[in-house]
Structures are given as C-alpha cells and as structure tokens.
N, C-alpha and C positions, 0 to 999 in steps of 0.2 A: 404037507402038500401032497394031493391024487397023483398017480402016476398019470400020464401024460399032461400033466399041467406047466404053465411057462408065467413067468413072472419075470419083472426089469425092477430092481429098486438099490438105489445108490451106485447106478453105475456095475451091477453085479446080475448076471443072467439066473434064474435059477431055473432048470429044466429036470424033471422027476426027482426033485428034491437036493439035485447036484448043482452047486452053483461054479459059474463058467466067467471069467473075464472077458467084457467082451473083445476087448486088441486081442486076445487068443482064436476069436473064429476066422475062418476062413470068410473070403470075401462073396460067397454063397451065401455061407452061413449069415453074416450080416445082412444081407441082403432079405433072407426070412425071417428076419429078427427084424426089421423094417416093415416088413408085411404084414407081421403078428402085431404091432404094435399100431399100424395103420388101421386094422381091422378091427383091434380092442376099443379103439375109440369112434371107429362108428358104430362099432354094435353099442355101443355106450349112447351114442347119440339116439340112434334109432328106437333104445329103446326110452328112451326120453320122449321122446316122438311118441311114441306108444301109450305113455304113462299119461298125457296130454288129451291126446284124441279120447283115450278110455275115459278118462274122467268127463272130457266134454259128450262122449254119446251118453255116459251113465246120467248126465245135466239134462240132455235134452230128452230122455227116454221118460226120464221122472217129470218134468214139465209136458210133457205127452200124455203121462199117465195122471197126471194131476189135473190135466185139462180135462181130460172126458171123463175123468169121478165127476168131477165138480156140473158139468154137462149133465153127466147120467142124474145127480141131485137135484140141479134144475129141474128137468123133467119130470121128475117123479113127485117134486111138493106140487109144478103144476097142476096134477093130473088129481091129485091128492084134494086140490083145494075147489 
C-alpha cells in the first residue's frame, strides 16, 4: 500500500500501511473515516457515470461518422454515374 493511501476491510482501518481498529479512533477520527468512505463510493459512482456517457458519446460519434461516409459515398457514385 502507497503512502497516504486508506483502506476499510474486515472491520480493520489500514492508513500508510498501519492498520488501526476502528473503536480505537477518536470520535473525529471516525467521523473522517465516514467521509472517506462516503466519497469512495461516489467517486465510484461517478465514475460509473463516466464509463456510461463515454461509451454512449463514442456510440453516437461513430453513428455520426458512419452517417456521412456513407452520405459522402452516396454522392460521389451519383455524380460518377
């Protein structure tokens, strides 16, 4: 584990590689251990969120792009024939 990194698992805090029970922090301390854990899971969301949208503009940028080939190919056998 990086230094300054924070991790929760099995009920056991682990912060720059030292792991802390959490009934041992102060009632601060819990409190940013509630903050970090609220934040982990929306950046988790969000970037869900993210993963979503990118794929849907990459969808619609290629159906854009695939519209006007196919447009630009119309034209050109017209003009051809």
């Amino acid at each position: 584990m990086e230094k300054g990194e924070y991790k929760v698992n099995d009920n056991v805090i682990t912060i720059n590689g030292t792991e802390y029970d959490p009934s041992d922090l102060s009632e601060q301390q819990t409190y940013w251990t509630m903050q970090i854990q609220d934040l982990q899971q929306k950046r988790q969301s969000i970037q869900f969120q993210i993963d979503q949208v990118s794929i849907a503009l990459d969808s619609f940028t290629n159906l854009l792009i695939n519209s006007v080939t196919n447009e630009s190919e119309n034209i050109k056998e017209k003009i051809n024939v």
